[in-house]
N, C-alpha and C positions, 0 to 999 in steps of 0.2 A: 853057861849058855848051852843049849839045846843043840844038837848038832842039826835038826833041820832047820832053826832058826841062823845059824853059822852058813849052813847051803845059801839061804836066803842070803843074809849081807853081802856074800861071798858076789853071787849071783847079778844083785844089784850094784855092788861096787862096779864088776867089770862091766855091765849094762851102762851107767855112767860113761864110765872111760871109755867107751867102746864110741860112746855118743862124741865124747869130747875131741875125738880124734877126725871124725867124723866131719864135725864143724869147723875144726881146723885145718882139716886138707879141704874143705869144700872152696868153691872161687867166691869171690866177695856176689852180694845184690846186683852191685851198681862196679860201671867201670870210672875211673877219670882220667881227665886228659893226660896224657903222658906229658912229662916238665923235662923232659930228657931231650937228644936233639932231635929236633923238625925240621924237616926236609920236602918242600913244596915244590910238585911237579905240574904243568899244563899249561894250556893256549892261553889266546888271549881274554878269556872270561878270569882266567885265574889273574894272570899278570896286571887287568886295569888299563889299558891302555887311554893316556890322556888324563888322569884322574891324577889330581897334584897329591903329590909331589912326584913328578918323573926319576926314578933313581939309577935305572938303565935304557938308556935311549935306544939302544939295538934292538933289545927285546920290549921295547914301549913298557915298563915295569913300572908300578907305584908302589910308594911306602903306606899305602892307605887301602890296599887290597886284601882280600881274605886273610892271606895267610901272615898277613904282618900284623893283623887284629887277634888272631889265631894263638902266635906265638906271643904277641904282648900280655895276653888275656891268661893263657900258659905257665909263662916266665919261663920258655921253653930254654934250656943252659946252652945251647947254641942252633942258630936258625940260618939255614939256608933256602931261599927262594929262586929257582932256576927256572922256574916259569917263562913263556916267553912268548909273543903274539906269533900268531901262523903255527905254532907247532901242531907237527902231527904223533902220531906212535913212534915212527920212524924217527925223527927227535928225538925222542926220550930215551930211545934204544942205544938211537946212533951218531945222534946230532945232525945239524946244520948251518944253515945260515938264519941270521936273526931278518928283521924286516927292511933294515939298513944295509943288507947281505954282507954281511962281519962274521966268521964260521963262529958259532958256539958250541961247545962240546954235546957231549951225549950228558942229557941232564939226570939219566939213573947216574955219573961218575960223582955225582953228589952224596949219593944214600951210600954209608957206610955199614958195617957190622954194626956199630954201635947207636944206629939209628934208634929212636922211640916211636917216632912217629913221624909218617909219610903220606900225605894227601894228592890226588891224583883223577885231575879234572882234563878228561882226551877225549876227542873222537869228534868233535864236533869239527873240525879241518879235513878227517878221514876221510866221512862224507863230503865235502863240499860245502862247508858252509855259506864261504864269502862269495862262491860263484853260483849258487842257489838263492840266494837274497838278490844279485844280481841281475838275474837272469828271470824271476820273479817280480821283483820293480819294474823293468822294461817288461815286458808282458802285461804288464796291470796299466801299462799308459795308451793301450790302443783297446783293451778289454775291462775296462774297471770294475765292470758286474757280471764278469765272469769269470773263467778257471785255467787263461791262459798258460798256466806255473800248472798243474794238475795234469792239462792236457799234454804238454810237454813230457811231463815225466811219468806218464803209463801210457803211454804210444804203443799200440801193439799189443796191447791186455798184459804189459810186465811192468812193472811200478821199480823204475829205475832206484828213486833214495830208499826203497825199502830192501834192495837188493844192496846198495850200498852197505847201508846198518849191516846186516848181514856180512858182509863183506869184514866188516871192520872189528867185527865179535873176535876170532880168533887173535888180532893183533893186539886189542885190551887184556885179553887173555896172558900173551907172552911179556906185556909192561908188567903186569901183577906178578909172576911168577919171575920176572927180572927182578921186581924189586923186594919180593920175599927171598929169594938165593941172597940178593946182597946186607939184608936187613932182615936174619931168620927170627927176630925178637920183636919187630917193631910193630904196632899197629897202624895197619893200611888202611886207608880213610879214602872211599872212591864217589864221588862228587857229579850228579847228573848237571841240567843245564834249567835258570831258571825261565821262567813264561817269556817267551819275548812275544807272544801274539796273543791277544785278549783269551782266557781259558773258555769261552762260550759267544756266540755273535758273528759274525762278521766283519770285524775289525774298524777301522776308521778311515780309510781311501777317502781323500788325496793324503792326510796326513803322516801315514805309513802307508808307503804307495804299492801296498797287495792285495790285488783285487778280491774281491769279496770273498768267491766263493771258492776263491783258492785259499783261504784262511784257516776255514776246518781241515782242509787237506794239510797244509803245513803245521797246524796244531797236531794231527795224528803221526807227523813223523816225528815232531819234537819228542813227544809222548814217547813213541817207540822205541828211539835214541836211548832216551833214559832210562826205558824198563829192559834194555840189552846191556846196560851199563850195569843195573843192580842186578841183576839175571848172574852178571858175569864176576862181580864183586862176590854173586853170597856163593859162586862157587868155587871162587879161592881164596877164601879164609879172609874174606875183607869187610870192612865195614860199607854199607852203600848211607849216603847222605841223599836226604829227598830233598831239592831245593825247590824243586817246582810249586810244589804247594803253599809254601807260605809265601811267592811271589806271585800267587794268584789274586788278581784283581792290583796289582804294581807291574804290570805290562809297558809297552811302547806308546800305549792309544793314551797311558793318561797324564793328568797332570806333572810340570815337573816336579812339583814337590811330594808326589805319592809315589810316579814310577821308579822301578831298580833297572831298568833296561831304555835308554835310550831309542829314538828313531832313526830316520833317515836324515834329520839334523836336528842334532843331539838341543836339548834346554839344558842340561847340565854338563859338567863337565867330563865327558868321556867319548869314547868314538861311537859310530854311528851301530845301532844295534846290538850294544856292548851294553855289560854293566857299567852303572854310574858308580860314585860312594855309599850311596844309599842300596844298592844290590849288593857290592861289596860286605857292607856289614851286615845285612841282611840273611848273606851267606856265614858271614863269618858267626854269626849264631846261632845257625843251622849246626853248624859243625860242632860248636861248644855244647849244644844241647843234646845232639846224639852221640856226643863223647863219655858226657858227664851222665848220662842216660842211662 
């Protein structure tokens, strides 16, 4: 053989292997769900509150919630759910009391070293949830066709729940980096909030009692929540889950058998402007599809 012919195979040989090394250090297409332990953190959109089977009464928790669809769907080798209604950051960090006020731990003491995966659904308590739907309903019974909830909260040309959101970014911030120090391996899965008010229109007054045109305004904070949630997820190293979107047009305003999010009283089984079972799994395939994604 020809010694420029010899250069040649020579050439192409390492050309090959050079290739083959290449595609075996490179990372797969596609991720999947981690089968290792699962470890599920947040309020009460995660927990289910009212939605059978109740498994912990302090923290209003069901066996029929995301993360129990999640882990089943998985076959995740050990699952922990520390979710729990009312929590806030401050929870997850530090603990407190559940809604029965029974102290529950700080629910990052659940994510270990050995964690796989860890989902992590906050901030909707930070702001103010339960006392902004409140505060909003009574406002809508003397103004129906107007923006009593609007007018309230930018008094003064400062738009108080968008200072809030703001407010609440750095503390999402220090859960994620809490739960990456205790779980350096795991994949972090951070979870917005889905439609609870029609995504276009006006909404339904009397039937969810927020006045009309305070609708689009509470749609733009919902909005805002969630895109400082993925905002703050794609900067530390997290996965962000859109739930919003495929619960659009499955709102409060409609049917029981189409909506994931209850009213001000509920047709299915769960609390009032909460996920039902059908938001629940609804979420819980959100999850699986940008896992497996």
């Amino acid at each position: 053989m020809s010694r420029p012919r010899l250069r040649l195979l020579r050439a192409a040989a390492l050309a090959v292997a050079t290739a083959g090394v290449l595609l075996s250090s490179a990372p797969p297409a596609s991720a999947a769900v981690p089968t290792g332990r699962y470890v599920a953190l947040g309020d009460s959109y995660t927990s289910g509150p009212l939605i059978p089977t109740q498994v912990d009464l302090n923290c209003l928790r069901s066996n029929r919630n995301y993360p129990s669809l999640v882990a089943a769907s998985a076959r995740s080798s050990s699952f922990a759910d520390v979710s729990c209604s009312g929590a806030t950051t401050d929870d997850i960090l530090a603990g407190g009391d559940g809604p029965l006020g029974i102290p529950v731990p700080a629910q990052l003491s659940a994510v270990t070293s050995g964690t796989a995966l860890v989902t992590v659904q906050i901030g909707g308590n930070d702001i103010g949830f339960s006392s902004i739907i409140t505060t909003c309903a009574e406002g809508s019974l003397s103004s129906p066709l107007g923006s009593p909830c609007k007018d309230r909260y930018t008094a003064g040309g400062v738009d108080q729940l968008q200072a809030r959101i703001d407010a609440t970014a750095p503390k999402i911030t220090a859960v994620l980096r809490a739960v990456r120090a205790a779980a350096p391996n795991a994949r972090i899965v951070v979870l917005g909030y889905p439609a609870i008010l029609p995504d276009s229109g006006n909404g339904c007054w009397p039937v969810v009692p927020i006045a009309y045109r305070d609708v689009p305004y509470l749609r733009t904070v919902q909005k805002s929540l969630n895109a400082m949630l993925a905002a703050n997820a794609a900067a530390n190293n997290a996965t962000y889950v859109d739930v919003y979107t495929p619960s659009i047009g499955r709102d409060s305003c409609k049917s029981a058998g189409t909506r994931w999010v209850e009213g001000l009283i509920p047709l299915n089984a769960a609390a009032p402007f909460h996920p039902n079972a059908a938001g629940e799994q609804g979420m819980a395939t959100a999850v699986l599809a940008r896992l497996n994604g």
